[in-house]
C-alpha positions as CSV (number, residue, x, y, z in Angstrom):
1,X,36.8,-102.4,-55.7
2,X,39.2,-99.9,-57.9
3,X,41.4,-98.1,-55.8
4,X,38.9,-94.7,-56.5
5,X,36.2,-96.3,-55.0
6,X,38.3,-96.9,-51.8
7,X,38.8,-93.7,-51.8
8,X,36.2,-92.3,-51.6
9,X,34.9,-95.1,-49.2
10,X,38.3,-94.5,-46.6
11,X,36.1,-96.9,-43.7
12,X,36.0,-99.9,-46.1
13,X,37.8,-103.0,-44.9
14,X,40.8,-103.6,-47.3
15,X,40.9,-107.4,-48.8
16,X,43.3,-108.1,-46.2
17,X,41.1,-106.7,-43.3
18,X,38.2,-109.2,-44.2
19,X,40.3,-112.4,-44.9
20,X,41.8,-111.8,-41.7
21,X,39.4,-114.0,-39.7
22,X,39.8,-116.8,-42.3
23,X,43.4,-117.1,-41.4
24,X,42.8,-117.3,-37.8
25,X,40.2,-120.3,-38.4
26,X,42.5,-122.1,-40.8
27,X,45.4,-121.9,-38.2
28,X,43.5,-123.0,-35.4
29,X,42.1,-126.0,-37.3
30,X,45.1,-126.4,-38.3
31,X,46.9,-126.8,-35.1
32,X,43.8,-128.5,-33.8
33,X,43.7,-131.1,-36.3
34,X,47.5,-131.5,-35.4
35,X,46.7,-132.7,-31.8
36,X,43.5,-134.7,-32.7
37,X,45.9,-136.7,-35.2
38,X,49.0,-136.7,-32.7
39,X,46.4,-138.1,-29.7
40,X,44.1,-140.3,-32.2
41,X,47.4,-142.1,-33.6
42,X,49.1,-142.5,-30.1
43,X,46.1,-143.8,-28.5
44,X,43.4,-145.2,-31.1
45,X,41.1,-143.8,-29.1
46,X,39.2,-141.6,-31.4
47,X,36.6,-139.9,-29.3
48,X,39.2,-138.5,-27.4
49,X,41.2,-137.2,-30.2
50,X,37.5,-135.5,-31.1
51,X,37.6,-134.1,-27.8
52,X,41.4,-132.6,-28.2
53,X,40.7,-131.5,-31.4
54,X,37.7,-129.2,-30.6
55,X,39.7,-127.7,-27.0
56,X,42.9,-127.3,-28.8
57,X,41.1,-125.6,-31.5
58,X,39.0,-123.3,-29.2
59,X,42.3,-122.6,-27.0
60,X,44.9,-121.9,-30.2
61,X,41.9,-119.8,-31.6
62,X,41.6,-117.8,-28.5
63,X,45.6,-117.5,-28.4
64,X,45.5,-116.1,-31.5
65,X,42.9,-113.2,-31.9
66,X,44.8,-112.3,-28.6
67,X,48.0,-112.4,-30.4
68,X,46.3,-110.5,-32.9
69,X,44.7,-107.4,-31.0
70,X,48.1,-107.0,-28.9
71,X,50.2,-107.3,-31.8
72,X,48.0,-104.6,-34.4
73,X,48.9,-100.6,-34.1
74,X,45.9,-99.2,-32.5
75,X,44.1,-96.7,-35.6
76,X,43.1,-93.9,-33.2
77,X,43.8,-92.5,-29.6
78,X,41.1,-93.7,-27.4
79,X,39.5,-91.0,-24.9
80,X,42.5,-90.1,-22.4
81,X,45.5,-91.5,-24.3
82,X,48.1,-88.5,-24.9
83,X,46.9,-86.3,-22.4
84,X,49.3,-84.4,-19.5
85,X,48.1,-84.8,-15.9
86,X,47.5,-82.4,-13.5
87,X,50.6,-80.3,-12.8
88,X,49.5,-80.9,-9.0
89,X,49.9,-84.8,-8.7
């Protein structure tokens, strides 16, 4: 996409925007395949070290789209943000 087109388009997910879950899968299998290797080698049992591997995954992945939204500037005000109370309370 020329930079023109994303112009005109200003709602189009940048190449960055869309690889962005991509990087969140790598890391988690990443760190998952960490503690099924770490468990598998320690205790040869490698069933379990299936078992790690999937809830480390699912927890690290969790961890980090959390990460994620709490750590990204939020685009627009939702309804309420910015506005002055009452002057009576």
């Amino acid at each position: 996409m020329t930079r023109a087109e994303r112009n005109e388009q200003p709602d189009a997910p940048t190449r960055r925007d869309r690889m962005r879950p991509l990087e969140l899968l790598g890391l988690a299998g990443a760190v998952g395949v960490f503690a099924g290797l770490v468990v598998g080698l320690a205790t040869r049992e490698w069933i379990l070290a299936a078992i790690f591997f999937g809830v480390i995954f699912i927890v690290s992945l969790v961890v980090l789209a959390m990460l994620s939204l709490a750590a990204s500037a939020p685009d627009e005000k939702l309804p309420g943000q910015g506005e002055e109370p009452p002057a009576g309370h």
